[in-house]
Structure formats: C-alpha cells, structure tokens
N, CA, C and O atoms as a GROMACS GRO file, in nm:
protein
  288
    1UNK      N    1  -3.063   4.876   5.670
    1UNK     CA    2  -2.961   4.826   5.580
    1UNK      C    3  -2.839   4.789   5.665
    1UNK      O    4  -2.770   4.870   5.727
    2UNK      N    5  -2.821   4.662   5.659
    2UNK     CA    6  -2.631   4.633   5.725
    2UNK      C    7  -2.564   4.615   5.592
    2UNK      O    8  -2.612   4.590   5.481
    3UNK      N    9  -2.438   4.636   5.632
    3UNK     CA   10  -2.336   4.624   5.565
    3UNK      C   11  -2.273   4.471   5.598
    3UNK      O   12  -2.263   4.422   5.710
    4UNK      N   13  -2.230   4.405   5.454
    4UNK     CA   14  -2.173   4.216   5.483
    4UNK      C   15  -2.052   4.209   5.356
    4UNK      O   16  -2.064   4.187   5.236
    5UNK      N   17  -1.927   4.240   5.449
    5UNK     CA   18  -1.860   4.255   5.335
    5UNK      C   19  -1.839   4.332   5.256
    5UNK      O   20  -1.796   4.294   5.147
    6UNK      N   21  -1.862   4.481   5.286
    6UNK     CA   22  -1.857   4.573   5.208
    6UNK      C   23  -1.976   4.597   5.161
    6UNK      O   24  -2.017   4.710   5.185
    7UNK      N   25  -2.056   4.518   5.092
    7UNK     CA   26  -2.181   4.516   5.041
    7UNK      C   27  -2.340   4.486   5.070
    7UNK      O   28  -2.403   4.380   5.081
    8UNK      N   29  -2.380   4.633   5.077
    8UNK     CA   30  -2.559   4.623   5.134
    8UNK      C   31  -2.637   4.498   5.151
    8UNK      O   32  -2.655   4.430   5.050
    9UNK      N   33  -2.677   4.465   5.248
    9UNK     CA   34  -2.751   4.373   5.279
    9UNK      C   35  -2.866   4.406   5.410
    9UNK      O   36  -2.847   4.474   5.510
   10UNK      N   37  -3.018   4.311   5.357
   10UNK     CA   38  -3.095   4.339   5.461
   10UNK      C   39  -3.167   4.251   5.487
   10UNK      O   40  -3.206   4.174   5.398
   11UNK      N   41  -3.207   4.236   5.626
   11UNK     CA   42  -3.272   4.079   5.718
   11UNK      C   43  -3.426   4.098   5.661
   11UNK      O   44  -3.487   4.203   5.681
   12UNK      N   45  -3.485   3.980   5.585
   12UNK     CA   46  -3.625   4.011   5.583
   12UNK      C   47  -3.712   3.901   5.655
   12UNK      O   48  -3.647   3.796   5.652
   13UNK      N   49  -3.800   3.888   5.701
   13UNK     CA   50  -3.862   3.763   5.811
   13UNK      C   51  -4.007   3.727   5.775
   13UNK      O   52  -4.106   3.800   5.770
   14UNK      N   53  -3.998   3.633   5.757
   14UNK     CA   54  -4.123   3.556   5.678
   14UNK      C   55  -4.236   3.588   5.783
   14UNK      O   56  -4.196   3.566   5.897
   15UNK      N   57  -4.367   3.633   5.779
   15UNK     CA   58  -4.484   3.631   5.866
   15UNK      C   59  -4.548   3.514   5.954
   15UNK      O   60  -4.593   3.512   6.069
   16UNK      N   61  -4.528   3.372   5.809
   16UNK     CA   62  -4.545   3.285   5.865
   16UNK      C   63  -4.510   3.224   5.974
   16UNK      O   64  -4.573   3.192   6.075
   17UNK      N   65  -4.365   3.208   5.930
   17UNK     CA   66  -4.300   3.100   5.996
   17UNK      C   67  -4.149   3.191   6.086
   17UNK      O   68  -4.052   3.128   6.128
   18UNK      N   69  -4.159   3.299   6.096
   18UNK     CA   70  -4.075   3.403   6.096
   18UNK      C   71  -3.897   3.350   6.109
   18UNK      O   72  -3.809   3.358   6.195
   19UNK      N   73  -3.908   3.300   5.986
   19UNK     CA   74  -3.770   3.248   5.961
   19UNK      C   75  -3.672   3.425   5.876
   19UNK      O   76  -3.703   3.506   5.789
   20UNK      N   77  -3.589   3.411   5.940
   20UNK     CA   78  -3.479   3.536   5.875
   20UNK      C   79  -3.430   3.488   5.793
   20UNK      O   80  -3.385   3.373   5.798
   21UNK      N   81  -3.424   3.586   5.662
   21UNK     CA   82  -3.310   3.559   5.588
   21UNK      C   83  -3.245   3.647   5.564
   21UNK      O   84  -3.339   3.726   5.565
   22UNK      N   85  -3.112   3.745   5.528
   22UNK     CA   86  -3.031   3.802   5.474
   22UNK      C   87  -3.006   3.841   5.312
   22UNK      O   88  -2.915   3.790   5.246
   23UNK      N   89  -3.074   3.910   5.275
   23UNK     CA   90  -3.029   3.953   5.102
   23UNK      C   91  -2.957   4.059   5.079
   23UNK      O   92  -2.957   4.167   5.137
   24UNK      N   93  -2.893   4.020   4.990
   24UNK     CA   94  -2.801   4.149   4.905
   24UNK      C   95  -2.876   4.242   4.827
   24UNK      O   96  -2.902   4.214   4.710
   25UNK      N   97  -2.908   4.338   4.872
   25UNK     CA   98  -2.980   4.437   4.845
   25UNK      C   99  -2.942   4.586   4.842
   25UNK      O  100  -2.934   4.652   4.946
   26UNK      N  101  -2.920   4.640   4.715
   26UNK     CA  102  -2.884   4.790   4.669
   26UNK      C  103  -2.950   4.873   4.697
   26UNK      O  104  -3.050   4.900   4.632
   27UNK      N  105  -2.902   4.958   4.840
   27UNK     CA  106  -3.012   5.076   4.866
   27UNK      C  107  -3.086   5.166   4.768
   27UNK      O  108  -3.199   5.213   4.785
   28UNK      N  109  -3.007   5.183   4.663
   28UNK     CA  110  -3.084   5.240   4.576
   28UNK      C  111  -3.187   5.193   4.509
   28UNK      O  112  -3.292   5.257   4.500
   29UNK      N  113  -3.170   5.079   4.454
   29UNK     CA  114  -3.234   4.978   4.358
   29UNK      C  115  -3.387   4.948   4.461
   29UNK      O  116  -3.504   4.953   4.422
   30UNK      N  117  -3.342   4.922   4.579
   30UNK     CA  118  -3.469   4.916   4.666
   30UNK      C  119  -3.516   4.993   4.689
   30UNK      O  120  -3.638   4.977   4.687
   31UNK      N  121  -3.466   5.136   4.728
   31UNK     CA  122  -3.544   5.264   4.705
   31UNK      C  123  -3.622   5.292   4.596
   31UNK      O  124  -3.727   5.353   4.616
   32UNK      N  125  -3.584   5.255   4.466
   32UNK     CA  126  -3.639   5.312   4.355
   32UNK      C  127  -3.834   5.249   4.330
   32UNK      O  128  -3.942   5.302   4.302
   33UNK      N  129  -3.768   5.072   4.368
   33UNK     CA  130  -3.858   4.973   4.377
   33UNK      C  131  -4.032   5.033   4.483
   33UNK      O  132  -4.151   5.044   4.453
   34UNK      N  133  -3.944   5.055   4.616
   34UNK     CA  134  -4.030   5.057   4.725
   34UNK      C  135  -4.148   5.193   4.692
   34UNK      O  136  -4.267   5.200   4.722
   35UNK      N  137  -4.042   5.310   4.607
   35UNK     CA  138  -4.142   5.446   4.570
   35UNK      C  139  -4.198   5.406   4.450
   35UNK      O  140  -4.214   5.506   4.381
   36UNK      N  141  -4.243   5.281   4.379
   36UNK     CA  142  -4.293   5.225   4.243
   36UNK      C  143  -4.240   5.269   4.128
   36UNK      O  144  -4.304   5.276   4.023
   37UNK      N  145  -4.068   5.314   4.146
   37UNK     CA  146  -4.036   5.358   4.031
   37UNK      C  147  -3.990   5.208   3.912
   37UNK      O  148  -3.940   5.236   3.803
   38UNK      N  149  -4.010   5.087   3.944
   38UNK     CA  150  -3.959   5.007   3.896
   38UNK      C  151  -3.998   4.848   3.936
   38UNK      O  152  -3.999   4.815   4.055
   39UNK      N  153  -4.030   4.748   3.826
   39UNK     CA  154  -4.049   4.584   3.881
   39UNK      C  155  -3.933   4.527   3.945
   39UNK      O  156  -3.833   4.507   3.877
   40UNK      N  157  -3.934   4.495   4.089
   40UNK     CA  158  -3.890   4.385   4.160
   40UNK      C  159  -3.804   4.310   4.084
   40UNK      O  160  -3.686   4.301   4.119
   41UNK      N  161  -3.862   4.231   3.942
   41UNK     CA  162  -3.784   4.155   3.883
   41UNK      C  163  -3.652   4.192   3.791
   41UNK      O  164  -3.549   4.137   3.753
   42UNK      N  165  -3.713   4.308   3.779
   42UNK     CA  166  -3.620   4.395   3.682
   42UNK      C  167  -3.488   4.469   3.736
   42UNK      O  168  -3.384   4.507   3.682
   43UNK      N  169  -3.554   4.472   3.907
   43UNK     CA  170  -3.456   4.541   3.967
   43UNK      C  171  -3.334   4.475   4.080
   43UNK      O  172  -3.242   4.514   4.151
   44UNK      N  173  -3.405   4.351   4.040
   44UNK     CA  174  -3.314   4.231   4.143
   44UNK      C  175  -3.336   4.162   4.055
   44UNK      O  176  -3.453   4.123   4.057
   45UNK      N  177  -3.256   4.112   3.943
   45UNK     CA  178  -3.287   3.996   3.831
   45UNK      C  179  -3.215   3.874   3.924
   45UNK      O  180  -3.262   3.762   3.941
   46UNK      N  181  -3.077   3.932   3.983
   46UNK     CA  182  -3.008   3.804   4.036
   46UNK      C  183  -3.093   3.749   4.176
   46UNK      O  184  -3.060   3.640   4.223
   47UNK      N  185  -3.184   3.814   4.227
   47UNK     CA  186  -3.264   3.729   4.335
   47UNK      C  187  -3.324   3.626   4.259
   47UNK      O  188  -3.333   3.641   4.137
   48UNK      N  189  -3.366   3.523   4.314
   48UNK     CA  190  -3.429   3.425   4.297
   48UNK      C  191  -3.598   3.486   4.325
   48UNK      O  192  -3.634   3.581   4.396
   49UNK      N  193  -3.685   3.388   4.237
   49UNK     CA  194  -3.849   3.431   4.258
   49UNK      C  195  -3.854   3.409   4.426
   49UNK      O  196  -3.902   3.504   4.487
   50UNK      N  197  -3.818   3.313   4.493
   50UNK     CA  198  -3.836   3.306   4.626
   50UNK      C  199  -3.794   3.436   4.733
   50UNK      O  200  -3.875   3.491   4.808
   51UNK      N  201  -3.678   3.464   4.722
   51UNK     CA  202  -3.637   3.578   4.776
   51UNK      C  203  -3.707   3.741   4.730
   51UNK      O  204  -3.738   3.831   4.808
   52UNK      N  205  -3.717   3.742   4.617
   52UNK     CA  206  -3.833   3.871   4.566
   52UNK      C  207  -3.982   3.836   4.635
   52UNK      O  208  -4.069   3.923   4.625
   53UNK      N  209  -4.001   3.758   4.678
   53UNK     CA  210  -4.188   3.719   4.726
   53UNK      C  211  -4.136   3.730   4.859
   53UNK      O  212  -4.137   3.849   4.889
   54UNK      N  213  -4.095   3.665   4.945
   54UNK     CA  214  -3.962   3.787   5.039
   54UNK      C  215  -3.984   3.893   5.065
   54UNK      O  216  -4.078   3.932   5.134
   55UNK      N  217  -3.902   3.958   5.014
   55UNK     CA  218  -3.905   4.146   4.974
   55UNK      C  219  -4.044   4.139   4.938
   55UNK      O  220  -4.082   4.220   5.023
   56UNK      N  221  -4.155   4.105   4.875
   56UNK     CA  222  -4.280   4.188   4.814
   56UNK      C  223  -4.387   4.138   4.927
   56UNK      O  224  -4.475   4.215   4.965
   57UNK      N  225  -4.374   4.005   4.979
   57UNK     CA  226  -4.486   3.980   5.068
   57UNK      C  227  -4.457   3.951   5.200
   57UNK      O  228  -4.542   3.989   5.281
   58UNK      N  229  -4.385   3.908   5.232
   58UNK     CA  230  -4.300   3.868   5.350
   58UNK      C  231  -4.321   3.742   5.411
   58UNK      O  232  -4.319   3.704   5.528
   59UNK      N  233  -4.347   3.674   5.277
   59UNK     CA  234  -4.384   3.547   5.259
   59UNK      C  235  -4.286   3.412   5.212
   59UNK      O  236  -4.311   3.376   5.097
   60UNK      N  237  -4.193   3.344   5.274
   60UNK     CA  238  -4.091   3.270   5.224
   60UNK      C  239  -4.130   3.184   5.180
   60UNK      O  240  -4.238   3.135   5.211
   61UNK      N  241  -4.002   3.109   5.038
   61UNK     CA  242  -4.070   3.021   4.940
   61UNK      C  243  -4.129   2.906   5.047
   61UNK      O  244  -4.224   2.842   5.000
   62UNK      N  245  -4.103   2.883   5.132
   62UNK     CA  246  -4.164   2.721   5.188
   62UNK      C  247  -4.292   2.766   5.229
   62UNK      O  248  -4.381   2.681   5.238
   63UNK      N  249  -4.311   2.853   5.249
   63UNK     CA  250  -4.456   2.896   5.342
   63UNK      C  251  -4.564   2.956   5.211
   63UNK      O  252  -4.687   2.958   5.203
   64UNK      N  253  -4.466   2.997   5.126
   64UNK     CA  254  -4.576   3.043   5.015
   64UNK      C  255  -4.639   2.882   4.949
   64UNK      O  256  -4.755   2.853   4.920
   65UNK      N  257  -4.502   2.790   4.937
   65UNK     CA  258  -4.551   2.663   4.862
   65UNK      C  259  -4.659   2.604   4.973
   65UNK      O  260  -4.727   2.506   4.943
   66UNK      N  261  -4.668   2.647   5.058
   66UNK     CA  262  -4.746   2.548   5.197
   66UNK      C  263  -4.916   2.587   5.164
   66UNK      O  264  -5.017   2.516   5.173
   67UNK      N  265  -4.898   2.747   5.116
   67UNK     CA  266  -5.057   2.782   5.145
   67UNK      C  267  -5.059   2.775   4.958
   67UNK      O  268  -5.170   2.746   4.915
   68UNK      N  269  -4.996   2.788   4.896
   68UNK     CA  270  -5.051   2.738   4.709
   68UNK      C  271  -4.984   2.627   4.661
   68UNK      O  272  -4.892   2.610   4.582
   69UNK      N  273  -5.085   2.523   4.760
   69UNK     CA  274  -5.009   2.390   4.650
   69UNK      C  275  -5.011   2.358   4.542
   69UNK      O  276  -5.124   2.335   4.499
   70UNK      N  277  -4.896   2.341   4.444
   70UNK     CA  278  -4.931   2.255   4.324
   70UNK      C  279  -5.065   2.153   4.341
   70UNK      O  280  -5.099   2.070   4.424
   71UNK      N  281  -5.128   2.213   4.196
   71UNK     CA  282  -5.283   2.093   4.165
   71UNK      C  283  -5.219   1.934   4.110
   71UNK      O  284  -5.115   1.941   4.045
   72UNK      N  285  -5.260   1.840   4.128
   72UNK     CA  286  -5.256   1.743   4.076
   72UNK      C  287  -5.316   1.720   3.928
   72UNK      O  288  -5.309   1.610   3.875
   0.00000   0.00000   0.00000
C-alpha cells in the first residue's frame, strides 16, 4: 500500500503487457474483499469494470479486450 495524497493507493501490473497502473484503494475494503468477505463490485463501486479485472485478474482492460473480442 503507498500513500498519494493522503489517500491509500496501490500499483497493480497487467501480466500481459505489464503496464502499471495506480488505484485508490481502501486497505480495509481490500482486505475484506481479498479474505472473500465481500464482491469487488460492491466494494469498489467507484472503480471502473476495467480497473476491478485489474485487482481480480491482473489482466488490463486493453489486454483483456485483445484476448475476448467482441463477435460480429
């Protein structure tokens, strides 16, 4: 966990493409998440779906859209 501004934040890095990103993230709220006390979505509503797949897979939105393309 770093601190940005007063407020928790942590570097997460895509597998793929190992691009960093930085989220605002509540040690607690992620604690609660990581021991299955609680949904991801429920517990970071203000993340975006990209940044939660992030945190859950370590998979960033460009690299997730790369390997599940939209069907025609």
């Amino acid at each position: 966990m770093i601190e940005l501004d007063g407020s928790e934040s942590m570097i997460f890095v895509c597998r793929s493409c190992n691009k960093e990103k930085t989220l605002p993230v509540d040690s607690e709220r992620y604690q609660k998440w990581r021991d299955g006390k609680g949904y991801i979505q429920n517990l970071f509503p203000e993340l975006s779906a990209d940044d939660r797949e992030l945190m859950l897979s370590g998979t960033c939105g460009d690299c997730f859209d790369n390997m599940f393309p939209e069907e025609d």
